[in-house]
MDTraj code that builds the backbone (N, CA, C; nanometers):
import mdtraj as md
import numpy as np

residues = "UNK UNK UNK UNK UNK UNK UNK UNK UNK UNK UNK UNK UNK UNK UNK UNK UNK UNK UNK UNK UNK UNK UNK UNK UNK UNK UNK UNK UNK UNK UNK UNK UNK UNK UNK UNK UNK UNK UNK UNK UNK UNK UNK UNK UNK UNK UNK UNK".split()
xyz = np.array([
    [-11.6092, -9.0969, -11.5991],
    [-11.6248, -8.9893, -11.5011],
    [-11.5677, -9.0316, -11.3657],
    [-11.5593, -9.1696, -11.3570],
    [-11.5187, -9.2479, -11.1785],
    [-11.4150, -9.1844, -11.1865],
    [-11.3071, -9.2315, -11.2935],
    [-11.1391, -9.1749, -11.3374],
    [-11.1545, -9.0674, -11.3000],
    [-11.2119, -8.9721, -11.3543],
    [-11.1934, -8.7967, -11.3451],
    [-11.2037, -8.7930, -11.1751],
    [-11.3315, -8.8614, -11.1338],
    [-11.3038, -8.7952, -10.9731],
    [-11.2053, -8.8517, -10.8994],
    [-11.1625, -8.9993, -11.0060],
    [-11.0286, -8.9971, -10.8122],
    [-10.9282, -8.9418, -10.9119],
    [-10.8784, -8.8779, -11.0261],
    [-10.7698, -8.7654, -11.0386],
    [-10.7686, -8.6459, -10.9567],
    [-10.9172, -8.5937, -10.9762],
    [-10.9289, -8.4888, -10.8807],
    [-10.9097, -8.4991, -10.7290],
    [-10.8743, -8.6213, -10.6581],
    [-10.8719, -8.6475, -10.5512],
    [-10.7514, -8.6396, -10.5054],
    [-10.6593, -8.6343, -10.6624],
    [-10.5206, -8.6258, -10.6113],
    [-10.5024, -8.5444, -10.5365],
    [-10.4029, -8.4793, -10.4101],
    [-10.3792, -8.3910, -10.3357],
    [-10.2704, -8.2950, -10.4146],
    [-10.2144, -8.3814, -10.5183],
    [-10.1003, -8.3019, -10.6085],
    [-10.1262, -8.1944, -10.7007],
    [-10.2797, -8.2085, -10.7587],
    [-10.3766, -8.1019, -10.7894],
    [-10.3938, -7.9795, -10.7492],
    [-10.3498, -7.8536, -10.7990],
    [-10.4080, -7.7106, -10.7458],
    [-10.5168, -7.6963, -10.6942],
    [-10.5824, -7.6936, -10.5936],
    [-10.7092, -7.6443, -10.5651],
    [-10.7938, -7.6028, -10.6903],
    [-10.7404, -7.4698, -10.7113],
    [-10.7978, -7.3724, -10.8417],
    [-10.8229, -7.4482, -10.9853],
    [-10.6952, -7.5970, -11.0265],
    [-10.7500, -7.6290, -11.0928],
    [-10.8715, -7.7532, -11.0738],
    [-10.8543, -7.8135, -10.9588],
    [-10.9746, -7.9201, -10.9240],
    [-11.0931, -7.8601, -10.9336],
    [-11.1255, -7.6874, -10.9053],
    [-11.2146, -7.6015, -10.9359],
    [-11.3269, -7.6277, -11.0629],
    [-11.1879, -7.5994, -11.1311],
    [-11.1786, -7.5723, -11.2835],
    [-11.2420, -7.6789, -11.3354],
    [-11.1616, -7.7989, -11.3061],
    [-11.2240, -7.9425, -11.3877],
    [-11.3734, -7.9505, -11.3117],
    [-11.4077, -7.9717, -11.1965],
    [-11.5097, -7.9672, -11.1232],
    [-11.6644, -7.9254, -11.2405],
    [-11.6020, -7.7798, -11.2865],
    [-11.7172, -7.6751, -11.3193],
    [-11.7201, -7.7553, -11.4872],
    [-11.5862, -7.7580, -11.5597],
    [-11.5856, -7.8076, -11.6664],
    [-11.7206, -8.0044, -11.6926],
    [-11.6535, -8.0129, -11.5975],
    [-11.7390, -8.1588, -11.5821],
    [-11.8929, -8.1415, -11.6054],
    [-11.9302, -8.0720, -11.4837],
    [-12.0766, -7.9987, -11.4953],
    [-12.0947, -7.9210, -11.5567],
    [-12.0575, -7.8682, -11.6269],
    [-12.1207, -7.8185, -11.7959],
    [-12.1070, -7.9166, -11.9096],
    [-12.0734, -8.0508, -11.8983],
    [-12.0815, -8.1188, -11.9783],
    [-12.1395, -8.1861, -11.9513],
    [-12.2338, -8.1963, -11.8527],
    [-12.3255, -8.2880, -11.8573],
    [-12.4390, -8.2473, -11.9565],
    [-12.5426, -8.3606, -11.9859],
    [-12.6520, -8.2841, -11.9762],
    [-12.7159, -8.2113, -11.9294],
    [-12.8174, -8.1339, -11.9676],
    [-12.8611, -8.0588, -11.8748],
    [-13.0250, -8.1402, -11.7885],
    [-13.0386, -8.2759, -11.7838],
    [-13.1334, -8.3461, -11.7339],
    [-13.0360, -8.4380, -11.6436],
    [-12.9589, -8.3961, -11.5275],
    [-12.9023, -8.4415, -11.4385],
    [-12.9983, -8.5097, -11.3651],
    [-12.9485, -8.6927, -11.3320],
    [-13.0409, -8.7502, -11.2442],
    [-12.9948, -8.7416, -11.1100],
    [-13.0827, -8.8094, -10.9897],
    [-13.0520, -8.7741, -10.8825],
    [-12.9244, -8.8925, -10.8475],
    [-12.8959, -9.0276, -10.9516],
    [-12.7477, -9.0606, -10.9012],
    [-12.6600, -8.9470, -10.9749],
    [-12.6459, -8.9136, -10.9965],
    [-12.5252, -8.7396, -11.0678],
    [-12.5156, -8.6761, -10.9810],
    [-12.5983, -8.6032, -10.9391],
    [-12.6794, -8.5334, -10.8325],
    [-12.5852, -8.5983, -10.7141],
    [-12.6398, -8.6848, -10.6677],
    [-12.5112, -8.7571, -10.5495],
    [-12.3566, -8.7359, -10.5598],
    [-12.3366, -8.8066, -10.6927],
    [-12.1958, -8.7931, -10.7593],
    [-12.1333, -8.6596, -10.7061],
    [-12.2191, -8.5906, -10.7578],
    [-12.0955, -8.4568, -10.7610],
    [-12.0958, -8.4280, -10.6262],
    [-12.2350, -8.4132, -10.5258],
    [-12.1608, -8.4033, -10.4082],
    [-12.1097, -8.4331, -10.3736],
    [-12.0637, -8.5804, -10.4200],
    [-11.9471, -8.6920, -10.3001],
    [-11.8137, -8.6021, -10.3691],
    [-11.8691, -8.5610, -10.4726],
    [-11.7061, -8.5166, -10.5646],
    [-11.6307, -8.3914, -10.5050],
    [-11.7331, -8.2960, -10.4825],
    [-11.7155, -8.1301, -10.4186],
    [-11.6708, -8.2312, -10.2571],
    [-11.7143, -8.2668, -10.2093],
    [-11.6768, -8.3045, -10.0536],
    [-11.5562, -8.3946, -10.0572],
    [-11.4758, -8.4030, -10.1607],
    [-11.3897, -8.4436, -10.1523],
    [-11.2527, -8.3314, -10.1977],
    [-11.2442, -8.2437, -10.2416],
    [-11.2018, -8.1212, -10.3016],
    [-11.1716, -8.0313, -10.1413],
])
top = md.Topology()
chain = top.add_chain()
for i, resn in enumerate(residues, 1):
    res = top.add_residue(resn, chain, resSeq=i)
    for name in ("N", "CA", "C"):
        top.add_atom(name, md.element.get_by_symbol(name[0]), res)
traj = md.Trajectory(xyz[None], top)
């Protein structure tokens, strides 16, 4: 998942699709997200 977020960090990335993978990611989680995940993805969206 580290990989996936610094791809998404690329700037060469569509917006729309960093979206995309973003939402895809979080539906593959489980659905018992802990609070390090929880962190994760915000650092992930605040980087987008």
């Amino acid at each position: 998942m580290f990989l996936g977020l610094l791809f998404l960090r690329n700037s060469a990335v569509p917006l729309s699709l960093k979206g995309l993978l973003v939402v895809t990611v979080v539906l593959a989680q489980p659905m018992q997200p802990t609070i390090h995940f929880n962190g994760s993805l915000l650092a992930a969206a605040g980087w987008i």
